[in-house]
N, C-alpha and C positions, 0 to 999 in steps of 0.2 A: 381487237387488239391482241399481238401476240401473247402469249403466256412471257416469254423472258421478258419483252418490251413494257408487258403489266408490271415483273417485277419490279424493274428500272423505276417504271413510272412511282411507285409505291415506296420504293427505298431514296430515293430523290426528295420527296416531301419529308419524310423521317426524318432525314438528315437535317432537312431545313428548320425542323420543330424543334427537333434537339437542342441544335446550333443556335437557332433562337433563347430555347427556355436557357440553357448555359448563358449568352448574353445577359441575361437578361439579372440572371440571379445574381450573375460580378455584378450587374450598373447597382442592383438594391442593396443585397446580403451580403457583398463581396468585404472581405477583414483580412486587411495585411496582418503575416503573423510568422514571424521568426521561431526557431528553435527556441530559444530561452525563453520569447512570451509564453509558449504553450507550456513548456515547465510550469511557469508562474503559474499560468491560468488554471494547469490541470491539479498544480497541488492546492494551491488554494477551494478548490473546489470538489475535493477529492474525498469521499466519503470516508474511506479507510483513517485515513490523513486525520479526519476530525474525529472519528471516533478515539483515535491514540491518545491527542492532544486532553480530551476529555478523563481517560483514562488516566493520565500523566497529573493534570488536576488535580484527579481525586487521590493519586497517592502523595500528591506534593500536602496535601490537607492533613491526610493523615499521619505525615513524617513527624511529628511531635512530641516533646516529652511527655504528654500530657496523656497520650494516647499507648506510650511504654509505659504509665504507670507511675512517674515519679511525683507526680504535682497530687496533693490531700484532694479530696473530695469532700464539699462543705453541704451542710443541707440545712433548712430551718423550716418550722412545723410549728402547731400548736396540735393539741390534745385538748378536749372536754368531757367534761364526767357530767353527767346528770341521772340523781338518783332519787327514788321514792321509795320508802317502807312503812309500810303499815303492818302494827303487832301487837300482840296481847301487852298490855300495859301490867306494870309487877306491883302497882303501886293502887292500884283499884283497878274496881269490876272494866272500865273502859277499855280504848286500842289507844295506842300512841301511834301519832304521825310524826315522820319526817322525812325532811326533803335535803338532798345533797348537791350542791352543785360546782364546779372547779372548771379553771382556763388553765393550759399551761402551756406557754410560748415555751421553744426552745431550738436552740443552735450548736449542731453536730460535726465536728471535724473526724474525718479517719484518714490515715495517710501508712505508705508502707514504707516505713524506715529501711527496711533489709530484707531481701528475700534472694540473698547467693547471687547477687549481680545479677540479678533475670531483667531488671532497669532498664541496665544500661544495653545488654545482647539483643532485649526487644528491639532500643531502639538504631542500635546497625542494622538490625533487618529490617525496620520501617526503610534508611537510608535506601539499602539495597535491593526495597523492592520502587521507590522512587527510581534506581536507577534501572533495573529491570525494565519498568514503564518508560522510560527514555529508549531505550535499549531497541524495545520494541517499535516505538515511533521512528528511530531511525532508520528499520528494517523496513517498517513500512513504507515512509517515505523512499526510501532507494528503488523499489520493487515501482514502486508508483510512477516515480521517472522513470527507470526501463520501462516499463512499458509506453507510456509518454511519448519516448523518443522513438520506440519501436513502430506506436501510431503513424507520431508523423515520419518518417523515414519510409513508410508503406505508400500514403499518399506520394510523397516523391518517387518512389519508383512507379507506382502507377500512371504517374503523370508523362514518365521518360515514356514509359509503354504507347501511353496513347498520343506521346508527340511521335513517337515511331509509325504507329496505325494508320493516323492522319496523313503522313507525307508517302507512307507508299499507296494512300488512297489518293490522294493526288499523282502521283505519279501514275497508275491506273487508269486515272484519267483524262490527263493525258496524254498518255497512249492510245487508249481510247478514241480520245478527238481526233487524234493522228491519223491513225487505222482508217478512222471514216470521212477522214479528209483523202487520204490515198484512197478510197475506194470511188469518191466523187471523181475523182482525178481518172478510174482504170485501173490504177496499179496495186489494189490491193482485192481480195475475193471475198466472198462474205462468211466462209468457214475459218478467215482471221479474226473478223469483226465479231463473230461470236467469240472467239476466241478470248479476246480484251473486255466484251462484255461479261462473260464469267470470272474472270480477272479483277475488274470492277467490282460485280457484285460481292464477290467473297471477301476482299477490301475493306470495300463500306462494312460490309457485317461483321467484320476484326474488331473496326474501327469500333460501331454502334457497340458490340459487346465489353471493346476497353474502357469506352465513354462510361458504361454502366458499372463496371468493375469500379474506376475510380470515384463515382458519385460514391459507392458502398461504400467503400474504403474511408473515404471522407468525414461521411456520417458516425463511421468508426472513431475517427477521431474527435470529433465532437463528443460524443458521448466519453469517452477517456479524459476529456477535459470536464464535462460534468456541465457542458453549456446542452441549455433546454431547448433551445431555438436551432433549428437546421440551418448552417452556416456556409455559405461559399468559399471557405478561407484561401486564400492566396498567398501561398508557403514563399517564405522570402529564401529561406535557405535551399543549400541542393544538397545531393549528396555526395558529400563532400568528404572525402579518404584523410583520416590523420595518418601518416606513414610515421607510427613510433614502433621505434624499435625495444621493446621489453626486454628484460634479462628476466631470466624465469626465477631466482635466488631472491631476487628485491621482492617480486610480488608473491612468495612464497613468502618473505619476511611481513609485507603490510598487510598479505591477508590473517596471518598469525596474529597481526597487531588492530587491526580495523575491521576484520569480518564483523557482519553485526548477531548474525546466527551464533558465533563462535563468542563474540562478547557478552552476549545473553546466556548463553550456555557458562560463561565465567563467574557471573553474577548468582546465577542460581547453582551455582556450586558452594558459593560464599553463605548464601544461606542457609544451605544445608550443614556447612561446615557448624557453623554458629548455633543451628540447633543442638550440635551434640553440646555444645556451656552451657545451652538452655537446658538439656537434661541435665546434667550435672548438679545447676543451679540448686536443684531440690534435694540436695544432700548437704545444703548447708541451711542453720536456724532458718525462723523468719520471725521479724522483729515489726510490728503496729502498734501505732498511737491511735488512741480512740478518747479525745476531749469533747467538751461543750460545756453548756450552760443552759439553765431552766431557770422559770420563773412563775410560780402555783401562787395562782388566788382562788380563796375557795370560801363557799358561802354556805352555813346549814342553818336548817330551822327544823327548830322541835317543837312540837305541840304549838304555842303561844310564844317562844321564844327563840332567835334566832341570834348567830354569829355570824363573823368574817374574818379568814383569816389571809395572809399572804408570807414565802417564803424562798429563797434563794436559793441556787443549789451551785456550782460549778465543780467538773471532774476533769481528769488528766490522767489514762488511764494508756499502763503502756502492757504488751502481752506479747510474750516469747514462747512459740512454738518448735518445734524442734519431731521430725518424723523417724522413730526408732527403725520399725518394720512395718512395711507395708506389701507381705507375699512377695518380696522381687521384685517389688513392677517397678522402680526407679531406676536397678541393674539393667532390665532388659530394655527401658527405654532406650537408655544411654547407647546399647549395644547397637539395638535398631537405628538409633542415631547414627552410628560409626559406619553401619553398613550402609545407611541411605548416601554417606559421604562418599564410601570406595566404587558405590552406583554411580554416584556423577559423576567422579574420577574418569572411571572408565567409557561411560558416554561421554565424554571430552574427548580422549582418544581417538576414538571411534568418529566422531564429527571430523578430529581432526586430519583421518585417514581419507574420509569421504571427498572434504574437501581439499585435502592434495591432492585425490587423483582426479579430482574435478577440472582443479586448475591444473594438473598434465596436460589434461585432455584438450583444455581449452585455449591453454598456451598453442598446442601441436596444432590442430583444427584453423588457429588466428594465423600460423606460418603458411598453412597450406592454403588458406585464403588467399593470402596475397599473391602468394604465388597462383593462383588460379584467375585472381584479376590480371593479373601482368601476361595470362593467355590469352584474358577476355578481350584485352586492348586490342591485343596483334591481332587478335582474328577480325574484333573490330574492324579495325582499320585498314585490314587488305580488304575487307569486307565493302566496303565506303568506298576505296579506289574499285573494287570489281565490278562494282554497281554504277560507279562513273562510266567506266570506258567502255561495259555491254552497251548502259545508254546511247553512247556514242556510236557504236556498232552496228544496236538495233535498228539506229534511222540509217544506216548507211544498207543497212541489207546483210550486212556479213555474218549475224546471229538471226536468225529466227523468236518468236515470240515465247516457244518453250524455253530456249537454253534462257532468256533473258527472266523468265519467269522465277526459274528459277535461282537465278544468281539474285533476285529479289528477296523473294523466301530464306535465302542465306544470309542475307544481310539484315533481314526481319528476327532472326533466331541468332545472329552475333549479336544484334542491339539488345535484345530482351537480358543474353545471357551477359553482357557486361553490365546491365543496370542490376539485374540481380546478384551478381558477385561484390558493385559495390554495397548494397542493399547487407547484405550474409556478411561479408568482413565488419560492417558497422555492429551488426550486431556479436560477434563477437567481441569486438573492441571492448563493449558497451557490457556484457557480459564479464569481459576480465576485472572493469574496473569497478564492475558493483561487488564482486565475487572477492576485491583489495581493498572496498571502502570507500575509494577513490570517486564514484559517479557523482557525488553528490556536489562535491569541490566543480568537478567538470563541470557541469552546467547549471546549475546555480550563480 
């Protein structure tokens, strides 16, 4: 067997196992699945996702007055005494014994009437770290769809990829069949017929490494979606161009209003701000109630004779504190306070410069896409007629098998580049409106 002839033979079965095992896994594994299911499916299942939610929990638990301080704190306890003494007795040569013994139930209120509003400041910033946690979950969430949709939009190009690979490996072949039909005939030589066979081969091996490309890819998005099981999924959507036209003012206005970096960043400035009342706070009295009630029974024996007694007690005890000097350190909290505030200030700024010239960038970059698709088409599509009418050509004798090859090769490198142009403008799209808030509304 020849060496090219072995390879033929050997890339022929490939194909066939491939094209099987792919059969095979649509008829078992195969799951229709639209854009918006894999949203669903991937946040629902989305580790980041859950841990936020968890987080968000735990601060919704602690948002409470009770946890700023304002609610009394109650306690109830018992005490027991149990005593022996043995001692020189005053009254003769002998010892005196006795024995002591007492219960005392009792129940303790303490509660902070006043302490310079530090109550109430605690609890806005319980609120504001509740909304922090939100804050975050929402960034996360966004971040979680972009990429989501960036997954499956991958498998769709790769899909356009290897419908491309496949049909110029059919066309390949035949020409192929062609060539060695005209050579049964006479009319063709056999340094054509190689010719088409290396044409072939390189084909097939497009095709088999697109095949391989998009199973990856695939799997990619399985795993983004957080499913356990290797899945055939059968993307219902394509990629599919929204032609909106932006004004760059509006989405400079909703990313000012909706960023969620920028929101977070809003929040935690709120807190900061509210530390400095907290420092302050301690420049005013501080006013506690400290009541309860007891209740002593108590039993002694002396020598040969013993008692019992039992007795009431109840208090209501209020106490006013008040801090004259303490070295400065109240002044220079408050200070540090002020300055942690004109910190965040300016990290606000700063985010917010970041992100205008993000969305410049991204605005400009989204215009120049489209205008990059609206090449990809045209080239497309002389590409698609050039590929027709060499066809035509080819069987008639008027091109030869190189020029025709490579008017192939053209139309294999206008298809790739117009699936990935639409592929890069989605994700800008997709980019502007996480970058204004917007993603989440989209496809939700």
């Amino acid at each position: 067997m020849k060496p090219i002839t072995k390879h033929i033979f050997i890339l022929f079965f490939s194909l066939l196992f491939l094209n099987s095992f792919k059969t095979q896994a649509q008829e078992t594994d195969s799951l229709n699945l639209s854009l918006k299911q894999a949203v669903q499916k991937g946040l629902e299942n989305n580790f980041g996702i859950r841990i936020s939610k968890k987080d968000l929990n735990a601060a919704e638990n602690s948002n409470s007055w009770g946890k700023a301080g304002l609610l009394p704190s109650v306690s109830v306890g018992a005490n027991q005494t149990n005593r022996y003494d043995n001692s020189a007795s005053q009254f003769s040569a002998g010892r005196d014994e006795s024995y002591m013994n007492s219960l005392t139930p009792y129940l303790n209120l303490r509660m902070n009437l006043f302490s310079g509003f530090s109550v109430k400041i605690s609890k806005e910033n319980l609120e504001h770290l509740q909304s922090l946690s939100e804050g975050n979950l929402q960034m996360t969430l966004e971040n979680s769809i972009a990429d989501i949709i960036n997954a499956y939009n991958s498998v769709l190009l790769e899909n356009e990829k290897l419908k491309v690979t496949k049909d110029l490996m059919q066309l390949s072949k035949d020409r192929y069949n062609y060539i060695l039909m005209k050579k049964d005939l006479g009319l063709s030589v056999s340094y054509q017929v190689l010719q088409e066979k290396n044409s072939f081969l390189t084909d097939s091996s497009n095709y088999l490494t697109q095949l391989m490309n998009t199973q990856n890819v695939m799997r990619e998005l399985g795993k983004t979606l957080g499913d356990n099981n290797i899945i055939n999924y059968i993307l219902t959507d394509s990629l599919e161009i929204k032609d909106k036209n932006f004004i760059l003012a509006d989405l400079e206005n909703q990313m000012y209003e909706n960023n969620a970096s920028l929101n977070i960043q809003y929040i935690n400035n709120k807190i900061v701000e509210n530390n400095i009342k907290l420092a302050k706070s301690s420049l005013y009295p501080s006013l506690s109630l400290n009541a309860g009630a007891d209740h002593t029974n108590s039993m002694m024996k002396y020598n040969t004779q013993s008692s019992t007694s039992y007795s009431y007690d109840a208090y209501a005890n209020l106490a006013l504190t008040y801090t004259v000097f303490n070295g400065n350190n109240r002044k220079r909290a408050i200070e540090n306070a002020k300055i942690d505030a004109e910190k965040s200030q300016l990290q606000i700024d700063e985010l917010k410069m970041i992100l205008r010239n993000n969305l410049y960038n991204l605005f400009e970059m989204y215009r120049i896409r489209k205008q990059m698709l609206k090449v990809a088409e045209e080239n497309f599509n002389a590409a698609s007629l050039n590929l027709e009418i060499s066809q035509e050509k080819f069987k008639s004798g008027i091109i030869n098998s190189f020029n025709y090859r490579d008017v192939q090769i053209l139309y294999m490198n206008a298809a790739f580049a117009l699936s990935q142009s639409k592929y890069y403008l989605l994700v800008k799209y997709n980019d502007l409106l996480r970058m204004t808030g917007k993603i989440s509304e989209e496809y939700q």
